[in-house]
MARBA-3410 file (N, C-alpha, C, O; in Angstrom, 1 decimal):
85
15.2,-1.4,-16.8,15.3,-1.4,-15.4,16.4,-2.4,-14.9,16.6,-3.4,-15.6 ~ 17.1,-2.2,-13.9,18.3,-3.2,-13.7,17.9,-4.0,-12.9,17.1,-3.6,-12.0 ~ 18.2,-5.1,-12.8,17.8,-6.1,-12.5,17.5,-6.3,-10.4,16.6,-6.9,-9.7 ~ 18.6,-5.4,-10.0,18.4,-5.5,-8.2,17.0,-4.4,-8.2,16.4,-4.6,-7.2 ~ 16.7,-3.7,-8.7,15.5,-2.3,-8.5,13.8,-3.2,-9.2,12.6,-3.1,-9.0
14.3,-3.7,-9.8,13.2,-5.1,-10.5,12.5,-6.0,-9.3,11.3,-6.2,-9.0 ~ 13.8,-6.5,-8.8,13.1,-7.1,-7.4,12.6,-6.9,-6.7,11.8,-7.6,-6.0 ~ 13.1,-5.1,-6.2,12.1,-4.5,-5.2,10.9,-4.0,-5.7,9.8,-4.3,-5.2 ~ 10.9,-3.2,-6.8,9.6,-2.9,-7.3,8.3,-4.1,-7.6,7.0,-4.0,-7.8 ~ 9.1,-5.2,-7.6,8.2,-6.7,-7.9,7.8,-7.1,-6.4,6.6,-7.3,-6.4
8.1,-7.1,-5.3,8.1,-7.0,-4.2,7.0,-6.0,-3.8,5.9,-6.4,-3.4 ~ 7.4,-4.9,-4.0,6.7,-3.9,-3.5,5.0,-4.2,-3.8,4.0,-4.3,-3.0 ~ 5.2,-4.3,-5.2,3.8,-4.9,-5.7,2.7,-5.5,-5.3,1.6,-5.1,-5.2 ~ 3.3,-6.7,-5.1,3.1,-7.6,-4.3,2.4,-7.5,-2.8,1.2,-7.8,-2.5 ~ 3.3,-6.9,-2.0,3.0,-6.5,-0.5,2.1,-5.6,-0.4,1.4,-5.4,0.6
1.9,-4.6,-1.8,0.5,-3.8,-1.6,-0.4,-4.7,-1.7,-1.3,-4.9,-0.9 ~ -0.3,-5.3,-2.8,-1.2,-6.4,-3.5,-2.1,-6.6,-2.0,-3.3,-6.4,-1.8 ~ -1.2,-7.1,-1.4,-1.4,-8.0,-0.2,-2.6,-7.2,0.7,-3.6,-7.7,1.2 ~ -2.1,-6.2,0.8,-2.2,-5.1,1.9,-3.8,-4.5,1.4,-4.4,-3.7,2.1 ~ -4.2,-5.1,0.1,-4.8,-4.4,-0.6,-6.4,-5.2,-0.3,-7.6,-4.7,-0.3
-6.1,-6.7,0.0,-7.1,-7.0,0.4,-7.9,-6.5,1.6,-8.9,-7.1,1.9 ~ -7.6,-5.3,2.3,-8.5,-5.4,3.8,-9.0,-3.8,3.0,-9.1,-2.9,3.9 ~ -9.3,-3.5,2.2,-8.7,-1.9,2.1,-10.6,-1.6,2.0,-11.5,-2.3,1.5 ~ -10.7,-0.5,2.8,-12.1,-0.1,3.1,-12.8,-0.2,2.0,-13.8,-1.0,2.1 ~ -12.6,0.5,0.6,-13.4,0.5,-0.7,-13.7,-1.0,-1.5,-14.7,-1.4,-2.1
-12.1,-1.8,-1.1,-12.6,-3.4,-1.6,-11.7,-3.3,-2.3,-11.2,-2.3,-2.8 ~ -11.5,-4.7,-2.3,-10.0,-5.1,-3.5,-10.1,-4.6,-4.7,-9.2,-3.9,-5.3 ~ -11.2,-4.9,-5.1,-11.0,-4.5,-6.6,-10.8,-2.8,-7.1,-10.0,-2.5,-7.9 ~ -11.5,-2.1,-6.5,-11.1,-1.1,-6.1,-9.2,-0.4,-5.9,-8.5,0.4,-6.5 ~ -9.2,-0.9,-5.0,-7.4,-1.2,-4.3,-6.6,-1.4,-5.6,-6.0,-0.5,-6.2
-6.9,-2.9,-6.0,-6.2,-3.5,-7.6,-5.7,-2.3,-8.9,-4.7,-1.9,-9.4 ~ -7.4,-2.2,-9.2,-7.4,-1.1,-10.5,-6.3,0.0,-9.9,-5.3,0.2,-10.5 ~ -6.7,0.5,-8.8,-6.0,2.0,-8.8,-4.3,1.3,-8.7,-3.3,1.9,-9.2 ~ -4.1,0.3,-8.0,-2.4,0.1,-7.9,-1.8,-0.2,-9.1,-0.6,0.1,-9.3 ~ -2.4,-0.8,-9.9,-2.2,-1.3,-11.3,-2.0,-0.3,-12.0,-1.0,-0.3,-12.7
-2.7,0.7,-11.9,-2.9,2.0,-12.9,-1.8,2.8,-12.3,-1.3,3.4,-13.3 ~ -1.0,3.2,-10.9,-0.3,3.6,-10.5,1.1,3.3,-11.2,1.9,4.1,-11.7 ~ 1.2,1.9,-11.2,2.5,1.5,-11.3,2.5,1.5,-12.7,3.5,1.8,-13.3 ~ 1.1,1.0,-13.6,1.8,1.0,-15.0,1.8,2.4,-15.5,2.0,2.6,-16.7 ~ 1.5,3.8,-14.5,1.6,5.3,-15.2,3.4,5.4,-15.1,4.0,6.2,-15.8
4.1,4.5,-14.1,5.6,4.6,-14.5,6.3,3.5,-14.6,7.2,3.2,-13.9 ~ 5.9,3.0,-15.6,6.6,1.7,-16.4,7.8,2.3,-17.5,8.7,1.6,-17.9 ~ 7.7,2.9,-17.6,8.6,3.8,-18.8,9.6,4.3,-17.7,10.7,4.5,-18.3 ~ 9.7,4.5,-16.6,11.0,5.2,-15.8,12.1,4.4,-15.9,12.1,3.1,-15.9 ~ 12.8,5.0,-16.1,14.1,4.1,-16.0,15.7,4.4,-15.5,16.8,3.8,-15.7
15.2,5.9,-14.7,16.6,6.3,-14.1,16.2,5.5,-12.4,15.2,5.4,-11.8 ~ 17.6,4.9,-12.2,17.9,4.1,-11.2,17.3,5.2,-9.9,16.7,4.6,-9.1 ~ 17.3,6.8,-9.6,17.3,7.1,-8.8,16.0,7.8,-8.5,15.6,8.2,-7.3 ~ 15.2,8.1,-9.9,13.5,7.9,-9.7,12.8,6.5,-9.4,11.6,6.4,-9.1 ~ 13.6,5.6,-9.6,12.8,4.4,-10.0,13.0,4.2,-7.9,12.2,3.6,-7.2
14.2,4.7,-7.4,14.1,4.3,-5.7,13.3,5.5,-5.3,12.4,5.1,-4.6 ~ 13.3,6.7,-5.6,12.2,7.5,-5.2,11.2,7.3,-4.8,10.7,7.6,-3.7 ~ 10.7,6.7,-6.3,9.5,5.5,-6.3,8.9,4.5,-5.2,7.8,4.2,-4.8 ~ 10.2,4.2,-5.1,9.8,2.6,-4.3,9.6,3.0,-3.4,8.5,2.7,-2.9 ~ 10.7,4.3,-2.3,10.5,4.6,-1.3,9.2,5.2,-0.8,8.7,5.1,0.3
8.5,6.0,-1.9,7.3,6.2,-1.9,5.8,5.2,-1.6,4.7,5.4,-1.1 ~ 6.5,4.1,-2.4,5.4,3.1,-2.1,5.8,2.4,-0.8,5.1,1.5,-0.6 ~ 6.6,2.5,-0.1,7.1,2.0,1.3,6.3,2.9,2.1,5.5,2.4,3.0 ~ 6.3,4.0,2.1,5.5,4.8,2.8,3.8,4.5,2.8,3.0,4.2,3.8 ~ 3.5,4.6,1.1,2.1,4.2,1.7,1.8,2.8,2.2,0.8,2.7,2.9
2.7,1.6,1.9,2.2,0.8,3.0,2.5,0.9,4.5,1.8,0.4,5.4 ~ 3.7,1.8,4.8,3.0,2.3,6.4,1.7,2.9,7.0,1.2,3.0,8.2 ~ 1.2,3.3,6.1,0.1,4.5,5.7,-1.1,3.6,5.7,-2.0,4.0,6.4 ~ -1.3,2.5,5.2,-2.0,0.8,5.4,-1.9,0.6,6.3,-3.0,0.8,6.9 ~ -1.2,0.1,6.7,-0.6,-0.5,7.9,-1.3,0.6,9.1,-2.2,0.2,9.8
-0.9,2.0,9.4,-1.9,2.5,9.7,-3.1,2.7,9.8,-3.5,3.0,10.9 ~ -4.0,2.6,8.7,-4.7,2.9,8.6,-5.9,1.8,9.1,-7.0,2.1,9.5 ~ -5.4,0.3,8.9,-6.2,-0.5,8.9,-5.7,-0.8,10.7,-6.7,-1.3,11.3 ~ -4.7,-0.6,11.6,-4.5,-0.6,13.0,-5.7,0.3,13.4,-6.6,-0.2,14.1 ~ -5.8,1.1,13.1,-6.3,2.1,13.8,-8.2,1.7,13.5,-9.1,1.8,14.3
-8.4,1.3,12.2,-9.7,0.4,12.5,-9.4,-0.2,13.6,-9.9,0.3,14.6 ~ -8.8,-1.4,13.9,-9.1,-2.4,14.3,-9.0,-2.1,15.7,-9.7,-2.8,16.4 ~ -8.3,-1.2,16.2,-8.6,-0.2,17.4,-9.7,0.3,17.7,-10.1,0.0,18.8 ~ -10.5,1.3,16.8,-11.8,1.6,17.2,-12.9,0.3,17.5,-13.5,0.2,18.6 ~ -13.0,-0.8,16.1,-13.5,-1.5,16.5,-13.2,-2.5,18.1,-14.1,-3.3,18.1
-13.0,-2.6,18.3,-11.9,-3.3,19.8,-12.5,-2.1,20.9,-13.4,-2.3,21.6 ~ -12.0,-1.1,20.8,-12.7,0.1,21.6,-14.0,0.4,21.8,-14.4,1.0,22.8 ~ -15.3,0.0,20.6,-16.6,0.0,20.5,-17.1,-1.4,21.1,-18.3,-1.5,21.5 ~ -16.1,-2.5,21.0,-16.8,-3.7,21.7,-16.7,-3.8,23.2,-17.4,-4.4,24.0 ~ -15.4,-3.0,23.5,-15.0,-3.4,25.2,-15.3,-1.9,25.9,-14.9,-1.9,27.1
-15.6,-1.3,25.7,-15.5,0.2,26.3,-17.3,0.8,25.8,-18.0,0.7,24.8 ~ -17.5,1.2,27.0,-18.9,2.0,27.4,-18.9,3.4,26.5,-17.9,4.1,26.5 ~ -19.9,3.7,25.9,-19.8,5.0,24.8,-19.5,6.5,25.8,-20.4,6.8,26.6 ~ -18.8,7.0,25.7,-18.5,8.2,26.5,-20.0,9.1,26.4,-20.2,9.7,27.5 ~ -20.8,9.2,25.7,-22.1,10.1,25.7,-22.4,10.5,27.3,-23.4,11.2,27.6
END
């Protein structure tokens, strides 16, 4: 792997890593499967699968990033706001 695509994919890692602590099922949960993700393409090594890649995992952390807003919305919504019933 060449050395500038190294830093993003180490990066990337990382920022799920991160992302990985709030994640509904539980970190460890989160961990195993990201670990298992990334070491199923440890062997890639063309420069323009390996950005595919990344761009892919850029997406699911918008998809995070979604996902856990939009909790924190409902919750926020269930504390200040009267139940429509």
């Amino acid at each position: 792997m060449s050395n500038p695509l190294r830093g993003e994919v180490i990066r990337l890692y990382k920022n799920l890593l991160y992302l990985g602590r709030e994640y509904p099922k539980g970190t460890t949960y989160f961990r195993e499967r990201l670990k298992a993700a990334f070491m199923k393409n440890k062997d890639v090594t063309d420069p323009e699968k390996i950005k595919k890649l990344v761009d892919r995992g850029e997406f699911v952390i918008k998809e995070l990033e979604a996902l856990y807003f939009l909790r924190k919305y409902r919750a926020m919504k269930r504390h200040y706001y009267e139940p429509e019933h």
